[in-house]
N, C-alpha and C positions, 0 to 999 in steps of 0.2 A: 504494500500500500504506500509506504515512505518513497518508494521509488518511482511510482506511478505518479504521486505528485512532485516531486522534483522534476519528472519527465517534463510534466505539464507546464511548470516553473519556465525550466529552461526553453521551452519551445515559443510559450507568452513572451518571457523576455526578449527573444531571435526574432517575433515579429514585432512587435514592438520598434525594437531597433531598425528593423529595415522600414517600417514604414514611416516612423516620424522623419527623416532625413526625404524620402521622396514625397512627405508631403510639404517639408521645405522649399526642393527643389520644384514643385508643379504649383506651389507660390510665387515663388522667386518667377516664373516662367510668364504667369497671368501679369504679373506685375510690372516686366519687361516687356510684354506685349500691349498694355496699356501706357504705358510710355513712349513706345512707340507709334500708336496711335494718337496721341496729344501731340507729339511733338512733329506731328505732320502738317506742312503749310498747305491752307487752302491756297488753291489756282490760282494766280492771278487773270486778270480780264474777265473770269468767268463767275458772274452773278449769283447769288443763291439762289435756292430751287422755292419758286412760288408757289404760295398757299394754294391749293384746288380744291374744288368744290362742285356740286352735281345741284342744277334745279330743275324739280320733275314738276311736268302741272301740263298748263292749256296754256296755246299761243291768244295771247289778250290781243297783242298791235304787232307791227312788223314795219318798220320806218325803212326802209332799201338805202335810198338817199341817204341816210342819218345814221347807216350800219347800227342800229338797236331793235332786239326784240324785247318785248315783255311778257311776259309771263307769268300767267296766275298758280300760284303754288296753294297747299292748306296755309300756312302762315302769311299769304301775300300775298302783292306783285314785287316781281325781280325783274328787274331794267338789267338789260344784258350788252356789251358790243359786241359787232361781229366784224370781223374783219379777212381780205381776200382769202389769205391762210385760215380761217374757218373751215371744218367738214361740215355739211348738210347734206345729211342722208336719209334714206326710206328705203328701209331693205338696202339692197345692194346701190339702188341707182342714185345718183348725186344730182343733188337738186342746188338751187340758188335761193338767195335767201328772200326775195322777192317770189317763190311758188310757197314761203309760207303762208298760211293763212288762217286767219282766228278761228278758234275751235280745235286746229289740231293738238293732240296730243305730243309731247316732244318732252325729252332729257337732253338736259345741255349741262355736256362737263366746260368746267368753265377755271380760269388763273385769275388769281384777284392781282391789277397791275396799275398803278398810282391811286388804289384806291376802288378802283370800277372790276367790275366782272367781266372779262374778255373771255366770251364764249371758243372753247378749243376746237368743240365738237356739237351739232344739232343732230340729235336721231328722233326723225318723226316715226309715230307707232304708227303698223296698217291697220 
């Protein structure tokens, strides 16, 4: 029995030892991996990546002229711009943003950019 527990002594102690040094060493690892991540310079020239956002609802107006749509949501209307690089799509086929027309349905992901919501993309539902 004395031997049995010495066994068990000495084999606790064996792991023990091995494992507090690799969990040093898989510290020490995280730690230098996070430092190296901080100490990385953002891009220069290259802007941060702007807030996005999704408004789902019914097309209210459609100004062409004035690149804005609005849009009735449950909480609102959402005044949107649209600009050349806009997607407007219905299924597969690409439409312009003067074949919108009040009543449809539409999801516009959208970058919020000085302030205004620059629609990225219009997907009208069929």
């Amino acid at each position: 029995m004395h031997i049995a527990r010495a066994m068990a002594g000495a084999l606790l102690g064996t792991a023990l030892a091995f494992a507090a040094p690799s969990q040093v060493l898989a510290a020490s690892h995280q730690a230098t991996g996070q430092e190296k991540k901080a100490e990385k310079p953002e891009k220069a020239g290259k802007p941060a990546a702007a807030a996005t956002g999704r408004h789902v609802g019914t097309v209210k107006a459609v100004d062409s002229a004035a690149g804005t749509l609005t849009v009735t949501e449950k909480e609102g209307d959402a005044a949107v711009s649209v600009s050349d690089k806009t997607a407007v799509k219905k299924g597969k086929e690409s439409l312009k943003l003067s074949d919108l027309k009040p009543g449809d349905e539409v999801t516009v992901v959208y970058v919020k950019q000085d302030g205004k919501d620059v629609a990225r993309s219009v997907t009208v539902k069929p």
